[in-house]
ROVO-818377 format. One line per field, with one value per residue (C-alpha): residue number from 1; x, y, z; residue in one letter. Coordinates in nm, 4 decimals, decimal comma, padded with zeros to 6 digits, m for minus. Example, Ala and Ser with C-alpha at 12.3 -4.5 7.8 and 13.67 -1.06 7.14 Angstrom:
num 1 | 2
east 01,2300 | 01,3670
north m00,4500 | m00,1060
up 00,7800 | 00,7140
residuo a | s
//
This chain:
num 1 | 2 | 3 | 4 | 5 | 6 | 7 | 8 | 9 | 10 | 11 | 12 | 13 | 14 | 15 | 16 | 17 | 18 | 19 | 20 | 21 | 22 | 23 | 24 | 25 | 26 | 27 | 28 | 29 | 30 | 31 | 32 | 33 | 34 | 35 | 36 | 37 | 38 | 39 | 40 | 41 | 42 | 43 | 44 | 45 | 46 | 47 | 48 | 49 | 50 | 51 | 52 | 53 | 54 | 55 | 56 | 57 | 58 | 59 | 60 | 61 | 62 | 63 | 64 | 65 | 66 | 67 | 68 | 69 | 70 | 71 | 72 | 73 | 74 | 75 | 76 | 77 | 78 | 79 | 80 | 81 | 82 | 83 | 84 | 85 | 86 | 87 | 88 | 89 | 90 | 91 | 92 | 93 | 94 | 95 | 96 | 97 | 98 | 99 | 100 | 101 | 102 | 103 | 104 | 105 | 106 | 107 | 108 | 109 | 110 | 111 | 112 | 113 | 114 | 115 | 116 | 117 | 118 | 119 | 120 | 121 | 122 | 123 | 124 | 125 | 126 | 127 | 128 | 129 | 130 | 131 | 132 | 133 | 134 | 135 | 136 | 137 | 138 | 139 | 140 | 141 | 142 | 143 | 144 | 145 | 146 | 147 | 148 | 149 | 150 | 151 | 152 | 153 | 154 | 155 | 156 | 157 | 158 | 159 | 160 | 161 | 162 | 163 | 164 | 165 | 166 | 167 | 168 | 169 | 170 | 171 | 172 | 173 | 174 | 175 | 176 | 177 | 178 | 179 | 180 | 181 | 182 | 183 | 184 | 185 | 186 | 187 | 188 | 189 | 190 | 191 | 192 | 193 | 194 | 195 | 196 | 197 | 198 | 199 | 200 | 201 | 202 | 203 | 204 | 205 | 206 | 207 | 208 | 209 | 210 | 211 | 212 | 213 | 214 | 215 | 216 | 217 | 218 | 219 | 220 | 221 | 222 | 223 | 224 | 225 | 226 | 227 | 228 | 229 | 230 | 231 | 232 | 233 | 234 | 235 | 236 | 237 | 238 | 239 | 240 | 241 | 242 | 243 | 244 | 245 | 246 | 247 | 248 | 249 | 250 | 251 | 252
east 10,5609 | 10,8179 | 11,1090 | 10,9438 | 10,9801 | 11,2451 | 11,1034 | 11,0537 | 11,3068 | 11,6016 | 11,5044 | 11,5348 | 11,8962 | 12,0297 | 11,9368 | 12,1786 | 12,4427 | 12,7150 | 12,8542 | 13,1642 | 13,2611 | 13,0901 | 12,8751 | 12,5342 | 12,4465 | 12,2622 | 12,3758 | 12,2794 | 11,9098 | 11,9445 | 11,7981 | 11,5522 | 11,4221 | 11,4202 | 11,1894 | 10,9730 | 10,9640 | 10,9254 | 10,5722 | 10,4795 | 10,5855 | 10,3884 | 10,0862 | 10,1506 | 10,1845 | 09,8294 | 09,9601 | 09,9067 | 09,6813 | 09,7105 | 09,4839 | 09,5090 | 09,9080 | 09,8564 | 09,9821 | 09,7624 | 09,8422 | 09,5075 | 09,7147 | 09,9732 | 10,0639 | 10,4427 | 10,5636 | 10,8882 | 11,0679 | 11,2873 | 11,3626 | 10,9843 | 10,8052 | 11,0630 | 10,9398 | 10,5906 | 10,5957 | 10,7709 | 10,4087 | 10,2081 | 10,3858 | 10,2602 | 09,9075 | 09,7437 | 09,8165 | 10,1748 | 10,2312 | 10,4500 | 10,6420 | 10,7194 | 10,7818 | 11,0284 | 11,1793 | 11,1816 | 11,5126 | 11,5852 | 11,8506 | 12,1334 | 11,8700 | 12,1175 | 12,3629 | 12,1090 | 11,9854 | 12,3253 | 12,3455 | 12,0439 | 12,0866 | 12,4275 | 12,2756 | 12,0317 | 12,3307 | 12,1789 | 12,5262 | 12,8540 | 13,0619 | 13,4192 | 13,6738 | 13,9008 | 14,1476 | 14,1051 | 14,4613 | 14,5998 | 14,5058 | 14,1246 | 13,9188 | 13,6352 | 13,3794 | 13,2093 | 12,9166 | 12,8800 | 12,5325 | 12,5945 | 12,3361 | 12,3785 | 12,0957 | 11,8731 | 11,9377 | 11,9323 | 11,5702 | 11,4907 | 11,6039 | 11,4414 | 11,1052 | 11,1384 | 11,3212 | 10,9687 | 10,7352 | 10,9269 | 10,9890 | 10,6123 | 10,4112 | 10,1971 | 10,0773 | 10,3314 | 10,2268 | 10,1942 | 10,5173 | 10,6825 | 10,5359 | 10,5900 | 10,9950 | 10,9951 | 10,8510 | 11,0659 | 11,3976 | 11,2954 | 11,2476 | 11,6014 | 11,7603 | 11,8194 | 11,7423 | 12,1006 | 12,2610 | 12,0220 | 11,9664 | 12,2946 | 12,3768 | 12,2265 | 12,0825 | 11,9171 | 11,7062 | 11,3955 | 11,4037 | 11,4762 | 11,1380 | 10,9358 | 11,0738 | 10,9268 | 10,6129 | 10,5927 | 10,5066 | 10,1120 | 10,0501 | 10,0796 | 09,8799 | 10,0285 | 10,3655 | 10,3586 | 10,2355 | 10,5163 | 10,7501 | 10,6097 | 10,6809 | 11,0410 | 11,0954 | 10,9441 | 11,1761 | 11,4808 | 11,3000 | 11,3194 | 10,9019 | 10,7727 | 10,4602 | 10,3660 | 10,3711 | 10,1810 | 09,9113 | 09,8496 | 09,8694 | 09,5663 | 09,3495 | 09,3740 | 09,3001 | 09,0019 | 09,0804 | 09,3706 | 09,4086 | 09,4580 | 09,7086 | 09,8731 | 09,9364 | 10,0791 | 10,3608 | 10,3896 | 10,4709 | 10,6901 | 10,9021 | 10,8679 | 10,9968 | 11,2794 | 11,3460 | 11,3770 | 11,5042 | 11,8474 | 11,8718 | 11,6656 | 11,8392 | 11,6687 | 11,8867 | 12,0127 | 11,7840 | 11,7605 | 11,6909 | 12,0266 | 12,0208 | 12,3610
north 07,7959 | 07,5503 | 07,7692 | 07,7887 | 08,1459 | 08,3952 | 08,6040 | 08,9378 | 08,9706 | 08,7695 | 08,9928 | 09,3118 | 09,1674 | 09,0638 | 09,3901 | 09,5959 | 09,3284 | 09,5191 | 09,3095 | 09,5127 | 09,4917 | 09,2505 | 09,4309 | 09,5925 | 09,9052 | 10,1047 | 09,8526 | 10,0756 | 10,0671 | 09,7282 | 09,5645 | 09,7483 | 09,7313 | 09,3163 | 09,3372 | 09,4956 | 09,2971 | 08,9823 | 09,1829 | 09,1782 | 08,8152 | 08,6937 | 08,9076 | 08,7262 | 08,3956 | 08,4718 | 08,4373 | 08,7752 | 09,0821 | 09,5149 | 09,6494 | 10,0314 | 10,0541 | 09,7259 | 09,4019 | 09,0963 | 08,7107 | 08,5487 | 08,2180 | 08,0869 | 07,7861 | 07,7719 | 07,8449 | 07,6141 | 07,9441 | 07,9121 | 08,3006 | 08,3965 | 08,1147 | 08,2971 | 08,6115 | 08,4827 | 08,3318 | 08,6467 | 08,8207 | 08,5125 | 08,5400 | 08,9271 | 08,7667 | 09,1362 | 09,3502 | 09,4750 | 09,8664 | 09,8013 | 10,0538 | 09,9357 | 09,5661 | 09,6746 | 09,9254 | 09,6505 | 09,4611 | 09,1961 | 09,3556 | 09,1842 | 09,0462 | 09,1592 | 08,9379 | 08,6397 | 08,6551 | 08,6355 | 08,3504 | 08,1868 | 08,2963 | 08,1436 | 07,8322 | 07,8182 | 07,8849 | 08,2178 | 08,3527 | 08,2749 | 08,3853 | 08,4819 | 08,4520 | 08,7770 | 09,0097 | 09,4252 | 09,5626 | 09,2159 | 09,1555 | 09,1780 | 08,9069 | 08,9726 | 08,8296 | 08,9724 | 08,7708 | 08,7247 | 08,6459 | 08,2874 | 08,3689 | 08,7050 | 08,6059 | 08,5841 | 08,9478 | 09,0554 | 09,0088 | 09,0882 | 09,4536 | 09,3489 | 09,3726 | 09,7388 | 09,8403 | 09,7422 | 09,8922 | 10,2331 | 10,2526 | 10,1342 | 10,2631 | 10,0088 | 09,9227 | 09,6342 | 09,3127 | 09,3743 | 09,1597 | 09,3854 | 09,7334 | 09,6087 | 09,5303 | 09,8906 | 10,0631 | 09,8741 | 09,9358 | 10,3094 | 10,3296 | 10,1820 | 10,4409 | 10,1775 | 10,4306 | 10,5867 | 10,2290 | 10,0693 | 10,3967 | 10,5893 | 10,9754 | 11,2622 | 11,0263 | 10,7869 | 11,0729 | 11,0446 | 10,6571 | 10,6814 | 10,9442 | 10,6966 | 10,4171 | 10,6373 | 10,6286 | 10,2821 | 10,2774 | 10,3295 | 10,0280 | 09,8231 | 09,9152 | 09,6983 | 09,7644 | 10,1094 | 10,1054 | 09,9048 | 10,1211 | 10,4194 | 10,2447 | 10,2113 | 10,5711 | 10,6494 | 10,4794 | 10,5902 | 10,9852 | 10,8432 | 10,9570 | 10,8150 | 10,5832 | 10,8318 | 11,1186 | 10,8850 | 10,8100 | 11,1988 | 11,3079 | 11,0224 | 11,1572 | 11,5059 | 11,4383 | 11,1916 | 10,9842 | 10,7506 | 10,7689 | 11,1324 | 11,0436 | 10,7909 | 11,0510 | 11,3385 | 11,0846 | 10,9562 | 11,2766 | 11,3615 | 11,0897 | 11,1183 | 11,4699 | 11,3622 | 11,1074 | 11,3903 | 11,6545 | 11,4278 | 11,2974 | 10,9956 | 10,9167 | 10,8572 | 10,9779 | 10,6987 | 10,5262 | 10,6358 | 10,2962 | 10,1206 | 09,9865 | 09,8225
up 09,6739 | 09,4190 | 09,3138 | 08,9257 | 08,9621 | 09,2018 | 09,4313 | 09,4849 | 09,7682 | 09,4946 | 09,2428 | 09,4326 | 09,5881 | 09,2180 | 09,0816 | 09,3152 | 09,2573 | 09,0873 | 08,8269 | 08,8349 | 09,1736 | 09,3324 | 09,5816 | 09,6639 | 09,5443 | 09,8587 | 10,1045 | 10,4479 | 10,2955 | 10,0961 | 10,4255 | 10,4804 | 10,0565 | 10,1403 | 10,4621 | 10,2749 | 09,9471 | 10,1774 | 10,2244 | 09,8621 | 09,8248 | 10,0878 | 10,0230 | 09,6277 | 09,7871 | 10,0132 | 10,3113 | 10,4253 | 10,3365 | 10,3600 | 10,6108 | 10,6070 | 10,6478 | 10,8275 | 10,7435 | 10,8751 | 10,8532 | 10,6549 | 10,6124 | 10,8241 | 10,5885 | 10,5441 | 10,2158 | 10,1035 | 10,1548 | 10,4365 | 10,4715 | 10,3572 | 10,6089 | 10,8593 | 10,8383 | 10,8327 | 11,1758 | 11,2924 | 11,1872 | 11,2868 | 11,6358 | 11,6618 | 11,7237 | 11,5195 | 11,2454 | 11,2437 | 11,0746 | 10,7334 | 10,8661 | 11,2010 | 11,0350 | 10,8164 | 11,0098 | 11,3354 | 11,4518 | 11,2019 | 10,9899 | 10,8363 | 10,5192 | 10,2661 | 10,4062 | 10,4820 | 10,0721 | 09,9187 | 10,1637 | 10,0435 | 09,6621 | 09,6800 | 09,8402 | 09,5298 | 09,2823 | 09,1806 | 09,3141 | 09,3236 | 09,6261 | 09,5639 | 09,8417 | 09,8279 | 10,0777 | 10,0995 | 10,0748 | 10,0925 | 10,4546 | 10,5167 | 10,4343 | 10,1735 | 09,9681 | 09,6232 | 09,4582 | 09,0921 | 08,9587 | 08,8137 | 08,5323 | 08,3545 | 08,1293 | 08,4540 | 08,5948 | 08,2334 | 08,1918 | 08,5229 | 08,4620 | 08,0689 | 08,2308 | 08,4383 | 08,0777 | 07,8874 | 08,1870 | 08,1250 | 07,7676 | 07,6550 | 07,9612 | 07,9253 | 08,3046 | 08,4187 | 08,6677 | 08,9930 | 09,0868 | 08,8648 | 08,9710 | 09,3314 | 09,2468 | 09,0736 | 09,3809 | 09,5868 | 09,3345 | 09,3712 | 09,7419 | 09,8362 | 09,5762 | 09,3049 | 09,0255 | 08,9772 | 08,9526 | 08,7039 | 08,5173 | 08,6107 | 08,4443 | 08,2627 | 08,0268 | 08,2680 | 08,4794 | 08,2634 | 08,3308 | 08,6828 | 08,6633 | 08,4998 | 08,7138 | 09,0316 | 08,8351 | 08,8298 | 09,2267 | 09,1135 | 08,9537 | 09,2796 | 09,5628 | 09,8014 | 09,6844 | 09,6620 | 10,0467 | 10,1205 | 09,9202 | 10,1311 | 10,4621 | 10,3574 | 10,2592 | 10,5734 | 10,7891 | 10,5889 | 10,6529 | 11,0425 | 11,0288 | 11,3796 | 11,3789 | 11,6645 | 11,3983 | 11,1308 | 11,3905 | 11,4783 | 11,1048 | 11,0678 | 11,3250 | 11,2288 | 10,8545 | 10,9580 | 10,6964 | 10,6709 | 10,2676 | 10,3265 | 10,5879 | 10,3576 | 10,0702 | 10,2756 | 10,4452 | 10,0901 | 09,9021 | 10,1939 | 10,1384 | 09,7683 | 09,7994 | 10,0664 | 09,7602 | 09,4864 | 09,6822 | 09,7267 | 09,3667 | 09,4181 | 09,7121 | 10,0599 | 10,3943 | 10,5760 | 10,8114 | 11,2026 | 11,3202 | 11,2985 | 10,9212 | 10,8569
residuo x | x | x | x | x | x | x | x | x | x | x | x | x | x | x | x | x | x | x | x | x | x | x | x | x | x | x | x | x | x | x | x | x | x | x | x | x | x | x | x | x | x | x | x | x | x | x | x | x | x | x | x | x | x | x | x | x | x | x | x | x | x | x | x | x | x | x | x | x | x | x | x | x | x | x | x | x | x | x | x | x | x | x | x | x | x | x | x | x | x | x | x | x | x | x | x | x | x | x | x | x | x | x | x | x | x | x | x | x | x | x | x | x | x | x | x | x | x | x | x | x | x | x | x | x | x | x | x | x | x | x | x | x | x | x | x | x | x | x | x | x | x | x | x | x | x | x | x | x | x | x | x | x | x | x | x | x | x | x | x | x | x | x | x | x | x | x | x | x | x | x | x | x | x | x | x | x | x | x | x | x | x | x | x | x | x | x | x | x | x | x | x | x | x | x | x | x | x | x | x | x | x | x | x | x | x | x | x | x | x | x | x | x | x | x | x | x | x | x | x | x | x | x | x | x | x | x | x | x | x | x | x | x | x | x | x | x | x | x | x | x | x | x | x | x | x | x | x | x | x | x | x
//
């Protein structure tokens, strides 16, 4: 894949990297944001393709992405096509932790060796580029302000930004509601992403695949299916501010 260009996964972990103090924004749902933008960049990269609100392995072909080609054997290993939902919501948390690893290991980050109260050992991360997260948030600034319809890596980061309840730290206040509206918006231009951005506000909602499967078979269709889980969690989303309750499946 070469490194000419940072993923969707980086870009999603540098924009809730708060320059201030060092942390994530939405850490318990953070993890969950990655899993799923490891999705899109795979899908990007070929490797994999959407089947319903499936996710199927078309090429097995590693990568160059140690964490990506990771999470691509973990799907090549399933042997059929895993649910988004049940993917990202599945037992491989701790990805927030395991990208500031590898973000610091490709000098996108800078850790920073620190105590809490003087006694507990902590560490904040400070994006070694400002420039670089500067035009990453450059490029969801344009897509809002023009409306003109943005990439799909970009829609799909949007979607993805939106889903983990970025929207109050990149477009905090009274004066930022109409951008986190139109950043919401953004979820359409993406198909892929904005499935994947549904399967992650589904898990955080704690929707069962058991429920999903039922609501499928009753509506005979499984767009129609799709759309009513998606507004759900769309209306979960607005109903708290733009923030999603925190997951039932043991997010960190």
């Amino acid at each position: 894949m070469g490194k000419s260009r940072r993923t969707v996964p980086e870009e999603l972990l540098l924009l809730a990297l708060d320059p201030t103090t060092g942390t994530t924004a939405q850490p318990q749902t953070l993890d969950l944001g990655l899993a799923g933008a490891q999705l899109v960049e795979l899908s990007l990269a070929g490797r994999i393709v959407p089947e319903g609100d499936r996710i199927a392995v078309v090429l097995a072909r590693p990568t160059g992405d140690p964490t990506l080609d990771h999470a691509l054997e973990l799907l090549r290993r399933r042997g059929s096509p895993v649910r988004a939902a049940h993917w990202i919501g599945g037992p491989r948390l701790g990805l927030r932790q395991t990208y500031l690893a590898h973000l610091e290991r490709c000098g996108m980050v800078t850790a920073v060796p620190g105590q809490v109260c003087g006694v507990l050992p902590t560490t904040r991360y400070q994006a070694s580029d400002d420039c670089t997260n500067a035009a990453i948030k450059q490029r969801l600034d344009t897509a809002i302000r023009t409306g003109v319809p943005p990439d799909p890596r970009t829609a799909a980061l949007a979607a993805l930004a939106h889903s983990v309840g970025l929207g109050k730290h990149l477009y905090p206040g009274n004066e930022g509601r109409s951008s986190r509206s139109r950043l919401r918006d953004l979820i359409r231009y993406d198909p892929l992403g904005g499935m994947v951005a549904h399967a992650v506000m589904d898990v955080q909602n704690g929707l069962p695949a058991q429920q999903n499967r039922s609501a499928q078979g009753s509506s005979g269709t499984a767009g129609t299916s799709r759309s009513a889980g998606s507004s759900g969690a769309r209306a979960a989303g607005r109903g708290t501010g733009g923030r999603v309750a925190a997951s039932r499946v043991g997010v960190r």
